[in-house]
N, C-alpha and C positions, 0 to 999 in steps of 0.2 A: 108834444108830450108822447114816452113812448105806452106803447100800452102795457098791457099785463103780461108776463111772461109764462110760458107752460112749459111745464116739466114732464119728462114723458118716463117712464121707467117700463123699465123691459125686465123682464123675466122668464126663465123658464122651466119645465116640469118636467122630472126623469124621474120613473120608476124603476124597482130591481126586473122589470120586464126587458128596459134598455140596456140593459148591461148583459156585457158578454156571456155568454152561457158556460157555465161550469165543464170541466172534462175531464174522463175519470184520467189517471196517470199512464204514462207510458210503463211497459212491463220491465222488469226487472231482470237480469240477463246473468251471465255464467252458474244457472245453477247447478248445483252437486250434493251429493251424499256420500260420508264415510262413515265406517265401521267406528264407535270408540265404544272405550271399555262400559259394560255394563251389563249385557249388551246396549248398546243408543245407535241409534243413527242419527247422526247429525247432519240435517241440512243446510244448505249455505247458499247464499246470492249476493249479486250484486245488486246497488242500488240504480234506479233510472238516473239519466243525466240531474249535474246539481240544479238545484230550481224546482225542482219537481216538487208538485202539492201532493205528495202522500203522505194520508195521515196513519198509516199502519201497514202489514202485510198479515196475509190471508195464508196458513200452507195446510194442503189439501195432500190426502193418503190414499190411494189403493191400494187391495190386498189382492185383486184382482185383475187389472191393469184393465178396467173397466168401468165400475165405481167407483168416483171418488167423495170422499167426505171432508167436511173441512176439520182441521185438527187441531190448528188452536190461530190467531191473531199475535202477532210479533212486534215492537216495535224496531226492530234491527236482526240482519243476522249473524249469528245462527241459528237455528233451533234445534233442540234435542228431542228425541223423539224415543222416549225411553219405553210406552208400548208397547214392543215389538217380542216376537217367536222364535225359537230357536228353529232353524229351517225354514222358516217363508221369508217370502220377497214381495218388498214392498216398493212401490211408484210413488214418486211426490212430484210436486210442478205449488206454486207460487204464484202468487198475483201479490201487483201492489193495490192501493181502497184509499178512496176519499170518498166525498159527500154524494160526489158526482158518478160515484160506482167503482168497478172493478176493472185493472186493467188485462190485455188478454195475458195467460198463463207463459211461464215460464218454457222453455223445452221441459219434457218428464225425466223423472231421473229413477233411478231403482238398486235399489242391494238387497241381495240375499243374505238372511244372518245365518251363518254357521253354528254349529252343535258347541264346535272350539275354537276360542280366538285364541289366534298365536300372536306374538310379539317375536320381530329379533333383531338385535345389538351386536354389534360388532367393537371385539374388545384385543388384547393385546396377545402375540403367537403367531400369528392373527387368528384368532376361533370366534368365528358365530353361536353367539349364545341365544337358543331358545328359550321361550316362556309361553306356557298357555293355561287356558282357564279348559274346565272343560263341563260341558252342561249335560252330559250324556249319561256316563255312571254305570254302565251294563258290559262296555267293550272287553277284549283280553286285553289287546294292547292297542299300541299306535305304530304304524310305520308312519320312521321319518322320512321323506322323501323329499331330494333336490334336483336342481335342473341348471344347465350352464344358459344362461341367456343370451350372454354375448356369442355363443354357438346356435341359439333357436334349439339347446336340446330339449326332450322330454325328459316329465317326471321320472325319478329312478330312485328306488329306494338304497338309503345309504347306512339304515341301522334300523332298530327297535327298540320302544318304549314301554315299561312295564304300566298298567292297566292306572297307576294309581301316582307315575310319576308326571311331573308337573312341568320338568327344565330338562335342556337336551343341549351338550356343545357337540358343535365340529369344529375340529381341527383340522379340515381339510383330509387331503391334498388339493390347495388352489394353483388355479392360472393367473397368470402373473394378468394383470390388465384388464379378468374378466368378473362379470356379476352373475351371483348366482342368488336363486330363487327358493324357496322351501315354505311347505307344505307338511302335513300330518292328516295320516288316513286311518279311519276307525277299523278295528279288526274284530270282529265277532260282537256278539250283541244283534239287538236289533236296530241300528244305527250301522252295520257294520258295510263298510265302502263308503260311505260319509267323509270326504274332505274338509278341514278347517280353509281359513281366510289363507291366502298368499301372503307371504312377504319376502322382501329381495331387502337386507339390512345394506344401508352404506358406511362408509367410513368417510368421516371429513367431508361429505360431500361427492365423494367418488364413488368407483369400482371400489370395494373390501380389498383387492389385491394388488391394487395400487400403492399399495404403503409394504408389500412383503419385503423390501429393500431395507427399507427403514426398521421393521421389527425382528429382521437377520442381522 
């Protein structure tokens, strides 16, 4: 006869001690900042590889490129960063955040906000059309000043703005194939030699004088 038979049961005990330990995210990469209207600065990144356990992003300001503070929690970006002074220059850098903490910072990024944002378009003749806002209020006027890029020239002023005008065209004379740049510089006041933001307007995608064939 056989005997008794025994049953053996096995088991066993894992606590959240044996489990992998939590880590904050890898950082977050291409980041930048541009000028939009408002004044804003809008900051921008990319996300760490897909997979990544972050549960937020952290974007951090100096005004000093020294101290920084945190400015607000994101869940995507971009962020606007509406804040901001006419004439100072401001640093930002980024972390991504889970449970597990902070990952390291972004490279720094920085823009100085101008007295005047300019905008400009490029329309039909072919004439670059200006626009700007301007935060200043005391100047006499504006020199408009442009610059051939595809020569590496400097600024040079190509006309004058009355104190209280807002839009500015040129019509040239262009080079066939090349981009050019423009600028607006404050004239008297106490703002006066204060430069707005850059801008070099395209057409289509190109040189502006790339198409003078086509608008001949």
């Amino acid at each position: 006869m056989l005997g008794p038979h025994l049953a053996v049961l096995e088991w066993w005990y894992t606590s959240d001690a044996d489990a992998p330990e939590a880590a904050p995210p890898n950082p977050p990469t291409g980041a930048a900042v541009v000028l939009v209207a408002g004044p804003t600065a809008r900051v921008s990144w990319t996300a760490p590889v897909a997979g990544e356990n972050v549960d937020t992003y952290a974007i951090f300001r100096s005004a000093d490129g020294a101290a920084y503070s945190e400015l607000s929690t994101d869940l995507s970006s971009p962020y606007n960063d509406a804040a901001v002074s006419m004439g100072s220059t401001y640093a930002y850098k980024v972390v991504a955040r889970n449970d597990a903490g902070d990952s390291d910072p972004t490279a720094i990024v920085s823009l100085t906000i101008p007295t005047i944002i300019l905008t400009g378009t490029v329309s039909a003749g072919p004439q670059v059309d200006l626009v700007w806002v301007d935060y200043i209020g005391d100047e006499t006027n504006f020199s408009i000043e442009r610059r051939d890029v595809t020569d590496a020239g400097a600024f040079a002023e190509i006309d004058t703005a009355a104190a209280d005008a807002t839009t500015y065209a040129d019509a040239g004379p262009f080079t066939a194939k090349h981009r050019y740049a423009y600028r607006l510089a404050v004239v008297g006041g106490a703002s006066d030699g204060e430069v707005s933001n850059t801008v070099a307007p395209l057409f289509g995608g190109t040189s502006i004088t790339r198409r003078l064939r086509r608008w001949r």
